[in-house]
C-alpha atoms as one frame of an Amber mdcrd trajectory, in Angstrom:
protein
  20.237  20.473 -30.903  18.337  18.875 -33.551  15.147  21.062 -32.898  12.377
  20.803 -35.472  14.803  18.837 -38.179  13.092  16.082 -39.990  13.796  12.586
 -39.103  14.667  13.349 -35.334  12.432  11.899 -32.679  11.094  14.206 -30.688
  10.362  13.253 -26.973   7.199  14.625 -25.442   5.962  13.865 -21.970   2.474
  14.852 -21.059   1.723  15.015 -17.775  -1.707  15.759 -16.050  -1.654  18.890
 -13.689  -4.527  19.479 -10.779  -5.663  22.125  -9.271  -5.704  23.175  -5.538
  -9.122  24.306  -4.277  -8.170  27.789  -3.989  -7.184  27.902  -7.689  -3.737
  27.491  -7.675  -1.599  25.175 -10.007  -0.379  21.597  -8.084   3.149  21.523
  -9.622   3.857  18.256  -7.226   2.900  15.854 -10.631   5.481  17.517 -12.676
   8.114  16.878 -10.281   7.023  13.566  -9.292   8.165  11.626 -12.365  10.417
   8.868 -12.977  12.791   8.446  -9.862  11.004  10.512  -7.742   7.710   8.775
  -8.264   7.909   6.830  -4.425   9.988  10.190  -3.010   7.749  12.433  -1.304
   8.346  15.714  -2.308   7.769  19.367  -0.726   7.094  21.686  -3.802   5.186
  24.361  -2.158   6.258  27.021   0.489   3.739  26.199   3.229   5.406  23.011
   2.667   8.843  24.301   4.366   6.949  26.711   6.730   7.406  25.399  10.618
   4.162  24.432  11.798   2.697  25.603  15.260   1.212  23.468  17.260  -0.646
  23.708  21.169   0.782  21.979  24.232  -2.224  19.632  23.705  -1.324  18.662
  20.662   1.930  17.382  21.689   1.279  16.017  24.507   1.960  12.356  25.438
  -1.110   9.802  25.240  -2.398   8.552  28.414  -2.111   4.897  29.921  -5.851
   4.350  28.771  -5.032   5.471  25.483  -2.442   3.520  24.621  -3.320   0.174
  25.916  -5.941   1.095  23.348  -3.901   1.541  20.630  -1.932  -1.538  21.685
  -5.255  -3.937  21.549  -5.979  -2.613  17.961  -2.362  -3.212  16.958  -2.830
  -6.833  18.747  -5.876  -7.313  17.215  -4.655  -6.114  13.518  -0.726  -7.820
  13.907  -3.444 -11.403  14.914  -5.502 -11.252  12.078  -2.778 -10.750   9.487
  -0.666 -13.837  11.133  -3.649 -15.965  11.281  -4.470 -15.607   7.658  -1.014
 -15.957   6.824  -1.058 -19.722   8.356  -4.193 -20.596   7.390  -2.589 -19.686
   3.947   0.351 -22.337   4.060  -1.755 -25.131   5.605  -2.942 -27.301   3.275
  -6.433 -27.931   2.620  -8.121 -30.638   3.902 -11.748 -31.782   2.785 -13.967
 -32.784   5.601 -15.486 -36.793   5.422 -19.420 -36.538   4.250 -21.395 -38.640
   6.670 -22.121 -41.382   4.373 -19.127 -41.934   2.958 -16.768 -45.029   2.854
 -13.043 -45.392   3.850 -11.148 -45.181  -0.011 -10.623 -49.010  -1.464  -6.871
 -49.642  -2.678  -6.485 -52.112  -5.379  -3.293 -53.018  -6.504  -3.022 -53.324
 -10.208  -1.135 -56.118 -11.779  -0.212 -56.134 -15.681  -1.484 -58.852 -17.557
């Protein structure tokens, strides 16, 4: 264990730590490092603790509601796949008024 011996490297890893409005210490940074960066991870007891929640709450949306939903998803999925094709077509530039057909000439070496 090489601890404080001269010419051993010495690995340190600083890491910023927040603080929960009601004063506590957010230990979720210090677990979330290296593989577990894109993992979501559960480090506090409320966490684990089975939520509650009111028949209303969990309750199934109405007909009205989700035809709603399903126009803003339409309308969303639309605008994406529009601007995706408008992406891979070519662009063209538009004639000015004025402006002649393009003259070939065929070049001969002499």
């Amino acid at each position: 264990m090489d601890i404080g011996r001269p010419g051993t490297k010495s690995s340190t890893a600083l890491v910023a730590v927040s603080v929960g409005a009601d004063g506590t210490v957010d230990h979720t940074a210090i677990v979330k490092q290296g593989s577990n960066r894109d993992k979501t991870v559960f480090s506090k007891f409320t966490d684990l603790v089975e939520k509650e929640f009111d028949e209303d709450d969990l309750e199934r949306p109405s007909e009205e509601e989700e035809l709603k939903t399903a126009a803003k998803t339409r309308a969303a999925m639309e605008q994406l796949v529009t601007g995706k094709i408008a992406a891979a077509h070519p662009l063209h530039i538009e004639k000015s008024k004025g402006a002649r057909d393009p003259k070939f000439v065929r070049y001969t070496q002499t």
